[in-house]
C-alpha positions as CSV (number, residue, x, y, z in Angstrom):
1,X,96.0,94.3,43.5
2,X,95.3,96.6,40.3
3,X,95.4,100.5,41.2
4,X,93.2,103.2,38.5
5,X,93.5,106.3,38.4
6,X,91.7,109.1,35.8
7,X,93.6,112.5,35.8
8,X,91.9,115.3,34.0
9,X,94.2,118.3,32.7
10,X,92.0,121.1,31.8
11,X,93.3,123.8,29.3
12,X,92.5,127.0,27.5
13,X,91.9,125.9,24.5
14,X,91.5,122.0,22.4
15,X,94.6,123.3,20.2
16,X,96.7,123.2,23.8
17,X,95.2,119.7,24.8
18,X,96.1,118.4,21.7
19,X,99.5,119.7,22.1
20,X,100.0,119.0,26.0
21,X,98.7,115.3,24.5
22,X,101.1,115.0,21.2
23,X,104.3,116.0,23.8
24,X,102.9,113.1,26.0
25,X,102.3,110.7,23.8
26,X,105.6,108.6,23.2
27,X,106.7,108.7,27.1
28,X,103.3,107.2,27.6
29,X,102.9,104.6,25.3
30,X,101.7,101.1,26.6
31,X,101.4,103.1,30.0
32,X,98.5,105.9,29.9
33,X,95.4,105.5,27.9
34,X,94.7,109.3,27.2
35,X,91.7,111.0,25.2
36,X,90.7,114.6,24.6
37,X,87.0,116.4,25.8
38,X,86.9,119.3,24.7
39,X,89.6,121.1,25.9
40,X,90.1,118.3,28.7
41,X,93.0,115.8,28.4
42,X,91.7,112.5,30.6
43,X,94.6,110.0,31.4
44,X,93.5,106.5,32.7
45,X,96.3,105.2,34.6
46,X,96.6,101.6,36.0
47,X,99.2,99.3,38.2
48,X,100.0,95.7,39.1
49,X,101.2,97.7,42.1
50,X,101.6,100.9,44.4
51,X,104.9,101.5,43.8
52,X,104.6,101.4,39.5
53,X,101.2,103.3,39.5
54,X,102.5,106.1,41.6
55,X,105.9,106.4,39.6
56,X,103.3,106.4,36.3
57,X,101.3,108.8,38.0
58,X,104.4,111.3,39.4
59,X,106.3,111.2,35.8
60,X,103.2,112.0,34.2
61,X,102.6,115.0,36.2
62,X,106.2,116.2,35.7
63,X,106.2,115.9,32.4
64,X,103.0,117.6,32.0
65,X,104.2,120.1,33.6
66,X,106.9,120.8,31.9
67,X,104.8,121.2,29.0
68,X,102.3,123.5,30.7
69,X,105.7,125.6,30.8
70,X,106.3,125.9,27.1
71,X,102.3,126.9,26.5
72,X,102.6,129.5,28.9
73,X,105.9,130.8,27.1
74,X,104.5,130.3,23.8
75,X,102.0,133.2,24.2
């Protein structure tokens, strides 16, 4: 069975999505397809199975917030 998923991260501003999505980048490569809208970062996640496509899906989301963190402090 194959599992999709989009998450869509809404910022401020594009100059943060492009940031939250350059800190992202290289602990998603070859896992997360990602794209910017605006000031919207879209993932498209996918899985072989439950257990990989939720671990893609929770280490994204930690990650990402980790860099919601450092915008927050960088005001």
């Amino acid at each position: 069975m194959n599992f999709k998923a989009d998450i869509k991260l809404e910022y401020k501003t594009k100059k943060q999505a492009q940031i939250a999505l350059e800190s992202l980048k290289p602990d998603n490569i070859n896992y997360v397809n990602s794209k910017i809208q605006e000031s919207t970062l879209i993932f498209k996640l996918s899985g072989e199975s439950i257990r990989s496509f939720l671990a893609s899906a929770d280490d994204l989301i930690f990650c990402e917030m980790v860099v919601e963190k450092m915008l927050n402090e960088m005001k």
